[in-house]
N, C-alpha and C positions, 0 to 999 in steps of 0.2 A: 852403453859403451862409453865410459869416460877416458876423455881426450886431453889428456894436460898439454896448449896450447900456448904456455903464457911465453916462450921462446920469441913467440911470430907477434907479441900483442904490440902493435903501434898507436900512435893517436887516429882516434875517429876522424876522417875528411869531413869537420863543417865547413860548410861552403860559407863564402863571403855574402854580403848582400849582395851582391851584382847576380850571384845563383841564386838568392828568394825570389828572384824576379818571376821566376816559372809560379810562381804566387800572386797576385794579383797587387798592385800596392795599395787596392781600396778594400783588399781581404784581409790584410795585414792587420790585429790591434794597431789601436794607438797608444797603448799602453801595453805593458807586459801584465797577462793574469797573473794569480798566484797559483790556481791550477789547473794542470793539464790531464786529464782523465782520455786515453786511446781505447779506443773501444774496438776490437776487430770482430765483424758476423762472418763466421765461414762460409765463402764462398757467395759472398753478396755482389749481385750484380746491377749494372746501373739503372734494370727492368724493373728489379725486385725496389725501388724507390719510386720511379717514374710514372710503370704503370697503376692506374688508378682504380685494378681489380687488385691487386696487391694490398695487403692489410699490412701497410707501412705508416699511418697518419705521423708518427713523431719524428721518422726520418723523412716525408714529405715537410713537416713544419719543418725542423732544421735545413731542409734543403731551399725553401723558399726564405728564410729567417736568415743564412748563413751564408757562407762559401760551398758549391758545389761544383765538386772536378768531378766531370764525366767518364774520367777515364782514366785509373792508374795502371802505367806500363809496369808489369812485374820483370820477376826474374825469370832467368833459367834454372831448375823449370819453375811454373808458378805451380807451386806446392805449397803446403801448410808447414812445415820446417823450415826450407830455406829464404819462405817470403816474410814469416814473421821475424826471424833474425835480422832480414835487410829494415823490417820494420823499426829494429831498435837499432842498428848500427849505421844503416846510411852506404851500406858497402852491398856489392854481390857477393855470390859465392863462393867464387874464389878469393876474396877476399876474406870473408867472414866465416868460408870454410864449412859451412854447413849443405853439403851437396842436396839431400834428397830427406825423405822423413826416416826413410831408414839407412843407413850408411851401407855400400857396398861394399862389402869384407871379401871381394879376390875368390867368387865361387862358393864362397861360403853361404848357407842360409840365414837370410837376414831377415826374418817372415817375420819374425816376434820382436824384433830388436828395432829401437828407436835413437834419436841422438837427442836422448832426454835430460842431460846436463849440461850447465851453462858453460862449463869450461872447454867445452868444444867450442865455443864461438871464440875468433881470433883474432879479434878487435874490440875496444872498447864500447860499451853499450849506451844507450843514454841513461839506462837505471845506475850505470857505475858514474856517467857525467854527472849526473843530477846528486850522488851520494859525497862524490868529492868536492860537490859547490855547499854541502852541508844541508841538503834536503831530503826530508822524507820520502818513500819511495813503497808502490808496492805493487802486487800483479796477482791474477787470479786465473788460473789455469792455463798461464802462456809456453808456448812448446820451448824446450831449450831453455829452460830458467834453472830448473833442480841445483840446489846448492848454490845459488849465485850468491856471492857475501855483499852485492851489491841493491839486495832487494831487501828493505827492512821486513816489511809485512809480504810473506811467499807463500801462496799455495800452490804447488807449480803442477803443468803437465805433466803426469806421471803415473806408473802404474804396475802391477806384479805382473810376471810371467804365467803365474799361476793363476789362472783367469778363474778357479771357484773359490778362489778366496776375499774377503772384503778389501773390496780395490780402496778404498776409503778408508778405512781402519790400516791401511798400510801404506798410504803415502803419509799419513801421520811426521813419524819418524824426517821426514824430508819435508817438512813446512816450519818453517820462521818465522820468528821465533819460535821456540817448542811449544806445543798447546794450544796456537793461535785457531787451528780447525777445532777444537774441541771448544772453542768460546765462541767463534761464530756459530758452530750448532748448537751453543745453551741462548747467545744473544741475539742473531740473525735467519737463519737461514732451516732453522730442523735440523733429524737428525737425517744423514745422508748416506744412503746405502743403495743396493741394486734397483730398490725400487722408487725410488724419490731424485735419483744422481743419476740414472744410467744414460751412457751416452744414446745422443737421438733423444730424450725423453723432451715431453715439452715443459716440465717441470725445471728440466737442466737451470736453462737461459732466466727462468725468475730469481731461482735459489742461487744465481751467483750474481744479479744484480743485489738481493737482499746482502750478500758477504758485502759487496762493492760499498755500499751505503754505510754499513757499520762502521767500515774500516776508516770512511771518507770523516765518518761523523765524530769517532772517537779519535782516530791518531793522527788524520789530517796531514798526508801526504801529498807532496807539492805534485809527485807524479805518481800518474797508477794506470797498467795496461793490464788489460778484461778481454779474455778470450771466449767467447761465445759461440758453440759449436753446433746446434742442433741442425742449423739449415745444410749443412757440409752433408748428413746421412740422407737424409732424404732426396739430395738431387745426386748422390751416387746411386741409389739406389732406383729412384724410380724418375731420374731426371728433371727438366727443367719448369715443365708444368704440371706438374700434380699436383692435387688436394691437399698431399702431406704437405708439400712443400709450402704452401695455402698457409697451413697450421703455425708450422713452424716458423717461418716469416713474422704471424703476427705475434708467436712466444718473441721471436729476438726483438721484437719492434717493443713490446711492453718491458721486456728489460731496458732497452733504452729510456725509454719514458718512465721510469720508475726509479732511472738516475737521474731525470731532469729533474722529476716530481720532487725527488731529495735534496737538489742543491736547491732548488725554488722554497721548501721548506725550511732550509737552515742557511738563509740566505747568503746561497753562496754564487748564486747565477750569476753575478755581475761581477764577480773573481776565478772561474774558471770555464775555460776553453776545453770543450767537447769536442773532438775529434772521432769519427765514427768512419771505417773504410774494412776493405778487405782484405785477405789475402791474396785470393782468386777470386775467378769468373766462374765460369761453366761452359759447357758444352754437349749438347746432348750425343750418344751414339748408337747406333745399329747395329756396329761390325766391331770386330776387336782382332789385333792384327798381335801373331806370335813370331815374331822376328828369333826368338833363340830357335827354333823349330827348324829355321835353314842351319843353323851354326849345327846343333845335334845330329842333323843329316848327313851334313857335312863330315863329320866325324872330328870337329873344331872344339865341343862341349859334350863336357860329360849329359846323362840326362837328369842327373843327381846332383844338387850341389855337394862339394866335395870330391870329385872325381879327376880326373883328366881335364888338362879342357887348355886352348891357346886364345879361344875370344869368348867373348861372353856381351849379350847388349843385357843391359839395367834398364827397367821401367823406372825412372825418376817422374811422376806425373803422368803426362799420358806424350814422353817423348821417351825413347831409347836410344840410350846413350851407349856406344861401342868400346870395350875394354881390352885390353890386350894383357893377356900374363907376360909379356914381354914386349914392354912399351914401343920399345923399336923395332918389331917385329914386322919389317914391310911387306915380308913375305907371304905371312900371313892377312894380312892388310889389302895388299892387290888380291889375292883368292878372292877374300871377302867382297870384291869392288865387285869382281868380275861374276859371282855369283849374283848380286846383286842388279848388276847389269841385263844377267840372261833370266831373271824371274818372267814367269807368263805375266803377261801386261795386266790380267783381272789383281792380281797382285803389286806389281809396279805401280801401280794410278793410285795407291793406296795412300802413298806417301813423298815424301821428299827427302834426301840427302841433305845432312846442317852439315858443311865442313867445318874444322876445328878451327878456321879465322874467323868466320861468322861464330861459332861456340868462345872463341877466345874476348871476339871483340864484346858479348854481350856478357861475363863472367861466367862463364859454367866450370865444370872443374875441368881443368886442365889434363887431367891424366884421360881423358875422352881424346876419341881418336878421330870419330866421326859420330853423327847422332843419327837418326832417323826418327824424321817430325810425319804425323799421320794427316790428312784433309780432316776438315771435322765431317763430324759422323764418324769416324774411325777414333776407338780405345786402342791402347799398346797393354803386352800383360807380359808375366816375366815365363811364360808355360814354355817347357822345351820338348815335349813330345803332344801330340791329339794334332787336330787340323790347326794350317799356319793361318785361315780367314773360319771366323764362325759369325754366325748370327745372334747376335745380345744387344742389349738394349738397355742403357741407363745413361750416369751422367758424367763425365771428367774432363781434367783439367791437366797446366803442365806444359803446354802449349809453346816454343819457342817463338813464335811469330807474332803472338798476343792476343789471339782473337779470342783470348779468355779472360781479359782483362777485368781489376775491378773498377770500385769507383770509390768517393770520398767526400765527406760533410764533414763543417767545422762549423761549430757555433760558440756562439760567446761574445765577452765583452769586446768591443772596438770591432768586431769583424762584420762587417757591413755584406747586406746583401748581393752576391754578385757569384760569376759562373763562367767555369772553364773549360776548355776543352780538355787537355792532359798535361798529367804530370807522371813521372817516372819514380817508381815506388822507392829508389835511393833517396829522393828528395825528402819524404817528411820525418827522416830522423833529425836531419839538423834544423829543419822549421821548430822542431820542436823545443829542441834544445836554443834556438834564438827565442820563441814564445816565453820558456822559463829564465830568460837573459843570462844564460851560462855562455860566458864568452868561448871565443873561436880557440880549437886548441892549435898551439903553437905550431 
């Protein structure tokens, strides 16, 4: 769903130094690299570094070698759309407009639909900061890129509806310059199909460090953000400790190391600043809670998207966010309080009420009325008929209150050994953009 946005676009809030401070000032270069390379692992949490059964040795080195935050506070919710947008703009949600991974279309089915283009996002990016300071710029499977005229070298998140057809052979057409996928796979990476690309594969996270490398080697981008998915499937699937998740840990971890390996090769380690964080946490769960299941009851939602319906909750993550077809509908609003109120308690102790000042004060979108945030242990899902509690077991995220938080490693030239407790995932767009001394916008 493409969103022409450019009405609302303002300048990016970089913070002054007196806001770096959430930086450490012995973290700080002392000089400005020439480049900055962000690397995000989906869904990396500060275990998957720490612990010492975790096949992490190169984000352990960077973590002992570099700057490491224990703890980056995302957004509402900490999703893979809306986190990596604040990744590049420095803004929430509401700011930057990118609610959830799939946009909520008013009851409509949004099961297949993504907010896969960059002109949804409503604020300036640091891929457009870094283009108008006159720098190269590029990105490798990052969500909300597609079309951005601000990314020289783009292969962006992106994909067909039509799931048997070459997902790869058809985002073609939407990578930047035209042809650039078809020369990583004669000069980088193979050729790239369902069975060498497919998402979750452990192949994925090599063959897009391999693009990374080329791009780094021949065109030499001052900025370049690397999306790296594999661990994201495996801890939904079979959550926080599993063997898979074993695997795919140490696939992302050898991706990483296999960008060191390359700027240490073409020496470039002592001109660029590695930046490695997440978008999310995790959290494992047992139960899975179906909040549309009272609305349908109710006789408030259709059980069909497209139907009747006066409220509706969106799973955004693993929070559920309350909509109203008629915003100021209070009428509907107290119903809803009051059923909520009277649920048997096996259900009640499920979760928590977010009111819209707590949702406002942390950016969520504004058109939410109320949220309902679950204990962990508890998934949210978007089911509006079968039972409202079942028994399942995997892993999610989403989380209003943070307890899914990621975490962050910088390594590089000037950035001296040393360790934080937290920083708020608004913070490292504009570090980044002071890293590449693109000054503050006006």
């Amino acid at each position: 769903m493409r969103q022409i946005l450019s009405s609302f676009l303002r300048p990016v809030a970089v913070m002054a130094m007196g806001m770096l401070c959430a930086f450490t000032a012995q973290a700080l270069p002392l000089s400005s690299p020439r480049y900055v390379i962000l690397v995000t692992i989906d869904g990396l949490r500060a275990e998957m570094v720490d612990d010492p059964l975790m096949p992490s040795p190169f984000l352990k080195m960077m973590s002992r070698e570099g700057l490491r935050i224990s703890k980056v506070i995302g957004v509402p919710p900490a999703g893979t759309y809306p986190s990596h947008t604040t990744l590049v703009t420095g803004e929430v949600p509401a700011r930057h407009r990118v609610f959830y991974n799939r946009p909520f279309l008013w009851n409509k089915d949004t099961a297949r639909i993504s907010y896969w283009y960059a002109d949804s996002i409503a604020v300036p990016t640091i891929w457009q900061r870094a283009h108008e300071a006159g720098m190269k710029t590029a990105s490798l499977f990052w969500p909300v890129s597609t079309g951005s005229p601000y990314i020289d070298y783009n292969v962006p998140e992106f994909w067909s509806l039509d799931y048997s057809c070459d997902q790869m052979e058809y985002i073609k057409p939407y990578c930047s310059p035209m042809g650039i996928l078809d020369e990583l796979e004669r000069n980088a990476c193979g050729k790239l199909d369902t069975i060498t690309y497919q998402a979750g594969s452990l192949q994925r996270d090599g063959r897009t460090a391999a693009m990374a490398n080329y791009l780094m080697n021949h065109y030499q981008p001052r900025l370049m953000t690397i999306h790296l998915i594999t661990t994201d499937y495996s801890q939904h699937a079979l959550g926080t400790k599993s063997q898979q998740l074993l695997q795919d840990m140490g696939s992302a971890d050898h991706a990483v190391g296999t960008i060191i390996e390359n700027l240490r090769l073409t020496n470039r380690l002592d001109s660029t600043v590695l930046i490695v964080t997440g978008d999310h946490g995790f959290c494992d769960y047992s139960q899975t809670l179906s909040p549309n299941v009272w609305l349908t009851r109710d006789g408030l939602l259709s059980e069909r998207p497209g139907g009747e319906w006066k409220a509706c909750f969106y799973g955004g993550g693993n929070t559920s966010f309350l909509y109203l077809r008629k915003p100021n509908d209070k009428k509907t609003l107290r119903r809803i309080r009051r059923m909520l109120e009277q649920l048997p308690a096996e259900e009640k102790n499920l979760f928590r009420i977010v009111e819209k000042e707590e949702l406002t004060a942390k950016g969520a979108d504004p058109a939410v009325a109320l949220a309902l945030e679950p204990i962990v242990g508890v998934a949210v899902t978007n089911n509006r008929t079968g039972k409202v509690v079942e028994q399942r077991k995997g892993g999610t995220h989403g989380f209003i209150s943070g307890q899914d938080a990621t975490t962050l490693i910088a390594y590089g030239p000037g950035i001296t050994p040393s360790r934080q407790d937290s920083i708020r995932q608004t913070e490292i767009a504009p570090w980044i953009l002071h890293l590449l001394s693109i000054p503050q916008a006006p």
